[in-house]
C-alpha positions in Angstrom: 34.4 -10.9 -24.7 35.6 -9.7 -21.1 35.5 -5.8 -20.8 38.8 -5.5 -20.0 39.5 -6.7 -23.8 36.7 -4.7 -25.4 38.2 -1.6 -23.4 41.3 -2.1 -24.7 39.9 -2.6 -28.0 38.4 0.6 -28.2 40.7 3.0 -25.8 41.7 4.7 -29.1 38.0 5.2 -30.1 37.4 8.5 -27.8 40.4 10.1 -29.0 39.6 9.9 -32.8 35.8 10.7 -32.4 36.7 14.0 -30.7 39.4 15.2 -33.1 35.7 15.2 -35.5 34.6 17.4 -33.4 34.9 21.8 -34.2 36.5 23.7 -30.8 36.4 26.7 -30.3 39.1 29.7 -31.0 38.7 32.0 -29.2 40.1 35.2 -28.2 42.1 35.4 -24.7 42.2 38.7 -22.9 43.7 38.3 -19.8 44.7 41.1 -16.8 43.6 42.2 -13.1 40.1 43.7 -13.7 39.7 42.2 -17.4 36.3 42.2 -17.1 36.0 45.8 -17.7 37.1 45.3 -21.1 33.4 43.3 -22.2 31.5 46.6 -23.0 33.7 47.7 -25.4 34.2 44.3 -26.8 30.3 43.5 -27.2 30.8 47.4 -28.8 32.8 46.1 -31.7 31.2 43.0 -31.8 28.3 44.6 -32.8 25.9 43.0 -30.2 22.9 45.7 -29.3 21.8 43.2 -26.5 23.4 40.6 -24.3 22.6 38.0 -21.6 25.1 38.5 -18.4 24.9 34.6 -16.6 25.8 34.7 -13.6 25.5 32.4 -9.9 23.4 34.0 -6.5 26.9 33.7 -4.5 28.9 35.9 -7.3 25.8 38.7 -7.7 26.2 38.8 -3.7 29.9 39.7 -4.0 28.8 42.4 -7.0 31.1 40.7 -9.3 28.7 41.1 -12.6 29.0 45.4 -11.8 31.9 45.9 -13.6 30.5 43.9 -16.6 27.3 45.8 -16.0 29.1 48.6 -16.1 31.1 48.2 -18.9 28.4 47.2 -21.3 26.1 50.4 -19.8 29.0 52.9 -21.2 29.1 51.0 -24.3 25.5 51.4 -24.9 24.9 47.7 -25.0 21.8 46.3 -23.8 22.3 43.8 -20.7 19.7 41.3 -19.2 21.1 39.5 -16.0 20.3 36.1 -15.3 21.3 35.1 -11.7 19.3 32.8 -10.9 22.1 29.7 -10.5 22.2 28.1 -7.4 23.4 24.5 -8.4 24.7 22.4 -11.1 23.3 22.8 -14.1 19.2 21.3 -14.5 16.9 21.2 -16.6 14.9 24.3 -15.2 17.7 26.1 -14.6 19.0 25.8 -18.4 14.9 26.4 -19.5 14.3 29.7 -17.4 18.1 31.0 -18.9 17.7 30.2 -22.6 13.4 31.8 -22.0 15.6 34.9 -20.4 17.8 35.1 -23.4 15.1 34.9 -26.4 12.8 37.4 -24.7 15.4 39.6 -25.0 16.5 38.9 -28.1 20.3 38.7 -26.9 22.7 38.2 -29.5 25.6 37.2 -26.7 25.7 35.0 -23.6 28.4 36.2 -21.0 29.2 33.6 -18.7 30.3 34.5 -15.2 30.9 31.9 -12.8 32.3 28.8 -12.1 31.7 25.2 -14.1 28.1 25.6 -13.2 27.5 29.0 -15.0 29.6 27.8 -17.9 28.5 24.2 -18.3 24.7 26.3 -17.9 25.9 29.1 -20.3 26.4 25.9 -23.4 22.8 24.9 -22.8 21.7 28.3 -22.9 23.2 29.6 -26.2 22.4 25.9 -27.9 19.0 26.1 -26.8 18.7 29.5 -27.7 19.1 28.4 -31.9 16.8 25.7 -31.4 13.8 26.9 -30.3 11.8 24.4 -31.5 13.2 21.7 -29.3 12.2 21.2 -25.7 15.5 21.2 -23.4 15.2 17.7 -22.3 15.8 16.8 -26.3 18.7 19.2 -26.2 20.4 16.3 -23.6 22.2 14.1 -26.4 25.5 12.5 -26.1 26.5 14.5 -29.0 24.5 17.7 -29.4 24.8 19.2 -32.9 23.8 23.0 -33.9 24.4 23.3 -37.3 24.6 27.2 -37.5 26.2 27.3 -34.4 25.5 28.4 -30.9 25.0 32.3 -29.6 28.4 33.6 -29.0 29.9 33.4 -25.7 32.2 35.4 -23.8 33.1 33.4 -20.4 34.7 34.8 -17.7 36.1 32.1 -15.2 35.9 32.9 -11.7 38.2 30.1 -10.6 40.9 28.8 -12.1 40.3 25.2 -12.5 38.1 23.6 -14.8 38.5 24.9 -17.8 34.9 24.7 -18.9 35.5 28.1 -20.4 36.8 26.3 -23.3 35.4 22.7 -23.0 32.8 21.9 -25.6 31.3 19.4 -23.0 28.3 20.4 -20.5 27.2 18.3 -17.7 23.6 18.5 -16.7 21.5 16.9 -14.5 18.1 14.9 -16.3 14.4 14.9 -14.9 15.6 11.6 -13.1 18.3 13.5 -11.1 20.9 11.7 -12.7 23.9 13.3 -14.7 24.9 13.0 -18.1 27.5 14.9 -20.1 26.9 16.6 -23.6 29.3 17.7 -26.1 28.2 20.8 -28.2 29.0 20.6 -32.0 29.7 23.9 -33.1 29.5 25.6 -29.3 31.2 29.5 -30.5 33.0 30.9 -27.3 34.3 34.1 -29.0 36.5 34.9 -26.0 38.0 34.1 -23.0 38.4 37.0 -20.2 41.2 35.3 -17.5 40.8 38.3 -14.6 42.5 37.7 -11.6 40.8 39.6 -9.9 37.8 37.3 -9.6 40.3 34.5 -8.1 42.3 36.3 -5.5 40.0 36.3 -2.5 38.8 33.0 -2.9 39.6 30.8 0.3 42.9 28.9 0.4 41.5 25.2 0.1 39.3 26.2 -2.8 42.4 27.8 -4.6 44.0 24.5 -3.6 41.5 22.0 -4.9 41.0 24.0 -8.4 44.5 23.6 -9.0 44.8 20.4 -8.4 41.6 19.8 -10.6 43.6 21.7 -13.5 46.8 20.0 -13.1 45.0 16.6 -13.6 44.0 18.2 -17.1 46.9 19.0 -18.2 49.2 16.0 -16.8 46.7 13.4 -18.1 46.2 15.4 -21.7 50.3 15.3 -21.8 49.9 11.1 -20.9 46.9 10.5 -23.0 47.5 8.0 -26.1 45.5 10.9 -28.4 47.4 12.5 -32.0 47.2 16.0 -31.0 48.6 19.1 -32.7 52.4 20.2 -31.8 50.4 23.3 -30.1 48.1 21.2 -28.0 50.9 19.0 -26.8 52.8 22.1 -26.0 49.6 23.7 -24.2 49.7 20.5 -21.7 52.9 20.6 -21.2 52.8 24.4 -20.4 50.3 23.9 -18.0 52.1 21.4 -15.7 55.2 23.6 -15.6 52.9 27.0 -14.9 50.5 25.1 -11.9 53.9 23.2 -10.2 55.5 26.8 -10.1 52.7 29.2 -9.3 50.4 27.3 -7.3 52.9 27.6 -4.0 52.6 30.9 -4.7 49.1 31.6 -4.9 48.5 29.9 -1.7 51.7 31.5 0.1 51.1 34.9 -1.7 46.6 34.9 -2.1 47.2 38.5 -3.6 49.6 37.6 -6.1 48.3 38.9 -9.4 50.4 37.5 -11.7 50.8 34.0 -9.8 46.9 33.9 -10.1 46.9 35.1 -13.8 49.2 32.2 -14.5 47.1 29.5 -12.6 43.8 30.8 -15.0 46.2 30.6 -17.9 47.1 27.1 -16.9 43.2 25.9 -16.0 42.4 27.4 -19.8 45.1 25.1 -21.1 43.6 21.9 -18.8 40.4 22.7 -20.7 42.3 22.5 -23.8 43.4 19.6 -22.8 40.1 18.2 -22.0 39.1 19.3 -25.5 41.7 17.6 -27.4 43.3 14.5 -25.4 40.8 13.7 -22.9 41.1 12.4 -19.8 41.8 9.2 -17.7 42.3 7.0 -15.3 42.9 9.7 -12.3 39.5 11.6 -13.6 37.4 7.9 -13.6 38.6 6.8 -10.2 37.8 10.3 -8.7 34.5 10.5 -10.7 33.6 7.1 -9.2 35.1 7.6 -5.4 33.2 11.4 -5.5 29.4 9.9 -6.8 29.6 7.3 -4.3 31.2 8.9 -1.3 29.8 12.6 -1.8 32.7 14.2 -2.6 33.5 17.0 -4.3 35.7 16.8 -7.6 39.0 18.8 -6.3 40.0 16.5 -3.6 38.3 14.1 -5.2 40.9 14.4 -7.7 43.9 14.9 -5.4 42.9 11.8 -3.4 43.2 9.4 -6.7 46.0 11.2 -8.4 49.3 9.8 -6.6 47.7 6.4 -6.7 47.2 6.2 -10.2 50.2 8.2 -11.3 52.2 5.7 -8.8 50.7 2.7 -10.5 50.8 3.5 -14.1 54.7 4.6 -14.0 56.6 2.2 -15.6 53.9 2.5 -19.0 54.3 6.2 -18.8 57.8 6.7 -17.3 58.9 8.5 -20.7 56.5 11.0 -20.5 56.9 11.7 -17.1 60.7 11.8 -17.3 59.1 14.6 -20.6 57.5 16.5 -17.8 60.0 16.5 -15.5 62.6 17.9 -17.8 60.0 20.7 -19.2 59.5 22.1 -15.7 63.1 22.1 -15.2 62.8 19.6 -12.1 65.9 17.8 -13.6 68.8 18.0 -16.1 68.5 16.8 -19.1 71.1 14.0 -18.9 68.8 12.5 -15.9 67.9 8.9 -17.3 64.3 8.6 -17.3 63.4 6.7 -13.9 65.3 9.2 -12.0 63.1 12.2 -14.2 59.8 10.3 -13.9 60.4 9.8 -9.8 61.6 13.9 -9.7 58.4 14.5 -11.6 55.8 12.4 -8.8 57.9 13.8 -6.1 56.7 17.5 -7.2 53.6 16.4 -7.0 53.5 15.0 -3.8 55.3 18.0 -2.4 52.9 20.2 -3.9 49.7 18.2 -2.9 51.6 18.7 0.5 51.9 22.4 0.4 48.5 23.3 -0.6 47.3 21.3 2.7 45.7 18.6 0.2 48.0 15.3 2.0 45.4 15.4 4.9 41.9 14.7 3.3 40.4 11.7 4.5 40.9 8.4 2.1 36.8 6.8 2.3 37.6 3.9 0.0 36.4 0.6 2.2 36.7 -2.4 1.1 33.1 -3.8 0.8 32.9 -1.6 -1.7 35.8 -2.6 -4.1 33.2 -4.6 -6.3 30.6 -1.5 -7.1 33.6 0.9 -7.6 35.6 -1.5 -9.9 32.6 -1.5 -12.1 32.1 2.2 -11.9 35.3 3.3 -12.3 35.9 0.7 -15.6 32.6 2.0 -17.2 33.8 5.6 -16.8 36.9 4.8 -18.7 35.6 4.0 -21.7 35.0 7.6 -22.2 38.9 8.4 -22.3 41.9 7.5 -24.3 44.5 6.6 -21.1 47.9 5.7 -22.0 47.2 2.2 -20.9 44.3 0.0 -20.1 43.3 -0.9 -16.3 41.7 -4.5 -15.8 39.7 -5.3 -12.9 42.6 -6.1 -11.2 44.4 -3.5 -12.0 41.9 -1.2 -10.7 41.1 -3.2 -7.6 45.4 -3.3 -6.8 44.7 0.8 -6.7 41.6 0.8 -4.5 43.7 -1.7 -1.8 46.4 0.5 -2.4 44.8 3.7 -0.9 42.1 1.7 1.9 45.7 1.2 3.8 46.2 5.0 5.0 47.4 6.1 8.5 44.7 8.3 9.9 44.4 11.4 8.3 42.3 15.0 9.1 39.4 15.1 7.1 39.1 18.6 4.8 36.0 19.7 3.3 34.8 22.4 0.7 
């Protein structure tokens, strides 16, 4: 059998194995300066002692004092744990969960990025298994029966959404990455402060948005049963990040332009939870590991093409999205919706400065990414399947680019 069959076999597979899977429910508290709110939530949690995660850049900017603060006039215990510097490691997630049973804490706050958060899961796994070295805590599917610690995350950019994801991506012994779901991860709440999001510079702003509307437009596309809520999440999402990202990077101080993007990157990592991902997440995993880029305009660089080349499957859903943002009325037949729908896109890609990265697909690499980019799939439930040829059409598509002004993180 080819693996273009036995991936279409299975593209359903992904989808039904994660619906087994308990997510979190937490609760959302949202506002400029939320984060002053964690002492007296700890406070009524109960929790006489917490660990506060945090990343070197974020402690330089004193973003963990309010937290500190908060938890000081509550009378709860903190223990700060800064020592994040990159992606999440082995030594990194050994020295946090050490921190956290020496002193006893009964809650990890996570404040940070994907790093701190996708560090954070390690941590309050780990933590409940002591007997287990980390390295055996890197499982495909990593299962703590009583649960994890509790978490409290507090985003500082709004794009990921690994402050809901149940997935944590850590990098082995070996230096290579592998991706970990958490069975029975407990994030007890979400803080969404805009606070921590407004001064961040104008191309990061731009590439975290784009990250989260890849999230929520590929949940909306993905062939996954969801609950009415989850679909409705999605679809929220795409309409919140088309209006308010302009915004955001026309209006940085906009508080509740940036409240709404945080919103909409908790409701990509929903998405991510509950329909997956796909093609547009596979080519710009593969395009980012072998060219060195990172995952926001990773992301922006793939999504046109593969939106472009899957429209006629997903025209319907598009023409869906269209309508829900209001881009078109609702007579408009569906080709005419779907186009209004990747026109918004293009036009927002445009705005946020994003339509002038640098395109490094060449072709003497066609063969490696093809293969990359297929095995990567198999993780997802895409609304349909690419072949090899399909896949190769898309890396041709984008080689042939005017020259364009390179933009880096």
């Amino acid at each position: 059998m080819d693996t273009y069959r036995f991936r279409k076999q299975i593209h359903k597979l992904p989808g039904k194995v994660i619906s087994y899977v308990p997510l979190p429910e937490p609760q959302v508290v949202d506002g400029h300066g939320a984060r002053t709110q964690i002492g007296e939530i700890c406070r009524e949690c109960g929790y006489k002692q917490v660990l506060l995660v945090t990343d070197q850049t974020l402690q330089k900017l004193g973003y963990e004092q309010k937290i500190v603060q908060s938890l000081e006039e509550a009378g709860v215990g903190c223990t700060l744990f800064a020592d994040i510097n990159s992606e999440p490691t082995i030594d990194l997630i050994t020295a946090g969960r050490e921190a956290a049973m020496k002193c006893d804490a009964e809650c990890v706050i996570a404040l940070g990025g994907g790093s701190v958060m996708d560090t954070c899961k390690m941590i309050a796994a780990g933590a409940k298994l002591p007997r287990l070295k980390t390295k055996s805590l890197l499982l495909k599917f990593l299962v703590v029966r009583s649960k994890t610690l509790p978490m409290i995350t507090v985003p500082s950019t709004a794009g990921t959404g690994a402050e809901v994801t149940v997935g944590a991506v850590v990098t082995n012994a070996r230096g290579a990455k592998g991706s970990t779901v958490i069975v029975g991860l407990d994030v007890t709440h979400v803080i969404l402060d805009s606070e921590l999001t407004i001064h961040a510079p104008q191309l990061v702003t731009a590439a975290c948005g784009m990250d989260a509307l890849s999230h929520v437009v590929e949940g909306t596309l993905s062939d996954v049963a969801v609950y009415v809520e989850d679909a409705y999440h999605s679809l929220e999402g795409v309409r919140l990040i088309l209006r308010h990202l302009p915004v955001v990077m026309r209006e940085p101080e906009n508080i509740e332009s940036r409240l709404a993007m945080c919103r909409a990157a908790m409701y990509g990592g929903n998405a991510i939870n509950t329909q997956l991902a796909g093609y547009i997440h596979a080519f710009a995993h593969s395009i980012g590991a072998k060219y060195h880029i990172p995952h926001g305009p990773a992301i922006t660089l793939m999504m046109m093409p593969v939106l472009e080349y899957q429209k006629e499957a997903c025209m319907e859903k598009y023409a869906i999205m269209a309508r829900y943002c209001h881009l078109v009325e609702e007579s408009t037949s569906d080709n005419e919706a779907a186009e209004s729908f990747l026109q918004a896109i293009r036009e927002l890609i445009a705005t946020c400065g994003l339509d002038k990265l640098e395109m490094p697909v060449k072709p003497e690499d066609y063969e490696e990414l093809t293969h990359m980019i297929a095995a990567d799939s198999i993780n997802y439930s895409a609304p349909m399947t690419f072949s090899n040829e399909d896949i190769a059409r898309v890396l041709e598509a984008v080689t042939i680019k005017d020259e364009r002004v390179e933009i880096r993180e």
